[in-house]
C-alpha positions as CSV (number, residue, x, y, z in Angstrom):
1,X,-19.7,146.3,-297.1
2,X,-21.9,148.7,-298.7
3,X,-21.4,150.3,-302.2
4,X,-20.3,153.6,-301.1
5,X,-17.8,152.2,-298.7
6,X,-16.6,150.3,-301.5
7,X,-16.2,153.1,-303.7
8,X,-14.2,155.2,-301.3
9,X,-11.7,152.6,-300.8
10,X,-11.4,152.1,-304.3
11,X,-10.7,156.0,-305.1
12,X,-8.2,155.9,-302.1
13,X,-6.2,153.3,-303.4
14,X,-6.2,154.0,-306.8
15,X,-3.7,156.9,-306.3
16,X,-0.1,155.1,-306.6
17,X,1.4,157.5,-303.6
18,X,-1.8,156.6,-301.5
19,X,-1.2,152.7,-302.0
20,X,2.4,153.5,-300.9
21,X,1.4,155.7,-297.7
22,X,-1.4,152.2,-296.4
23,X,1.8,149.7,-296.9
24,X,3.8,151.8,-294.5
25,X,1.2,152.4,-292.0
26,X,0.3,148.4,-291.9
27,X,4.2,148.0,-291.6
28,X,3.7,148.9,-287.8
29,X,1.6,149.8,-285.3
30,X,1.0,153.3,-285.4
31,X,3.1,155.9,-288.0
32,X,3.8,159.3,-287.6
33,X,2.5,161.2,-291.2
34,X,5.7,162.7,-290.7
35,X,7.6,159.1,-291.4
36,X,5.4,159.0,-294.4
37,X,7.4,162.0,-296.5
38,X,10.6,158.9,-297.5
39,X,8.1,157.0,-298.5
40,X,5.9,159.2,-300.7
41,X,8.6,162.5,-301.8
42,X,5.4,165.0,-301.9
43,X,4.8,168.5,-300.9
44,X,3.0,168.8,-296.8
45,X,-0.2,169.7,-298.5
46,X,-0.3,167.0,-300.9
47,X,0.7,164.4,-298.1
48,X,-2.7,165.8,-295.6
49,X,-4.5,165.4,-299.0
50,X,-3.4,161.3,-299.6
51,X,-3.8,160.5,-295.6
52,X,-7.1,162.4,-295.7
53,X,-8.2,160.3,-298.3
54,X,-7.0,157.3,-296.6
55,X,-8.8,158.1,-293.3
56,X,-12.0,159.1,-294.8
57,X,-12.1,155.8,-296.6
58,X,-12.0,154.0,-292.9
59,X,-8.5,152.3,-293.9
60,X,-6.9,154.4,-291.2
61,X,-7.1,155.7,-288.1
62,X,-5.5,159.4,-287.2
63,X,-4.6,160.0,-283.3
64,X,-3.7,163.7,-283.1
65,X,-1.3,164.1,-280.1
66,X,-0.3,167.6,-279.5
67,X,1.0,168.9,-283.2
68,X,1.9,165.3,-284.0
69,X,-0.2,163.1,-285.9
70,X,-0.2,159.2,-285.8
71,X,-1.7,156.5,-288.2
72,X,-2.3,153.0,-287.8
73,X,-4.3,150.2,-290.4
74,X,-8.0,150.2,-289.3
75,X,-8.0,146.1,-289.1
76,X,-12.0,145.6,-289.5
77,X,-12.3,147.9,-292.5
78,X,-9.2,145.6,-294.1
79,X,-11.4,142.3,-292.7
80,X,-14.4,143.8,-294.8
81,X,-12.7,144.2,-298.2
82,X,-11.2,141.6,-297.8
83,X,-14.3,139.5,-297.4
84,X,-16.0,141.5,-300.7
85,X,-13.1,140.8,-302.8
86,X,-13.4,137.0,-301.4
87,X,-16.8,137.4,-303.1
88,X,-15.3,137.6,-306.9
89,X,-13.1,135.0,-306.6
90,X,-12.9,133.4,-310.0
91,X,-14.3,129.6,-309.7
């Protein structure tokens, strides 16, 4: 994983409602952002702006179908930070 990559995942998850937002998505398959407003209580603009973030970073996917938008966990980007944080594991 390169440093960049890294960073954006880092700046998308440090946001408390952003963390929040991924651990619902990963709860199923695929979420409508829609869902997401019981688990994060934030204004429509503010809720594009957190699942914006989260897609940009490569954590999730968007499917746009119709005027309904649907997220799921992008598992290969979770795979690669996982494997970088397996990297600092205290010895």
């Amino acid at each position: 994983m390169d440093t960049k990559s890294l960073v954006k995942i880092a700046k998308a998850l440090s946001d408390p409602n952003r963390l929040r937002i991924l651990q619902e998505i990963a709860q199923a398959p695929q979420v409508g952002c829609a869902d997401l407003f019981e688990v994060a209580p934030v204004s429509q603009p503010s809720m594009s702006h957190h699942v914006k973030a989260l897609v940009d970073s490569g954590l999730v996917d968007s499917c746009k179908e119709g005027r309904c938008v649907y997220l799921s966990v992008n598992p290969e980007k979770l795979r690669e930070l996982e494997s970088f944080l397996q990297l600092l594991k205290v010895k």
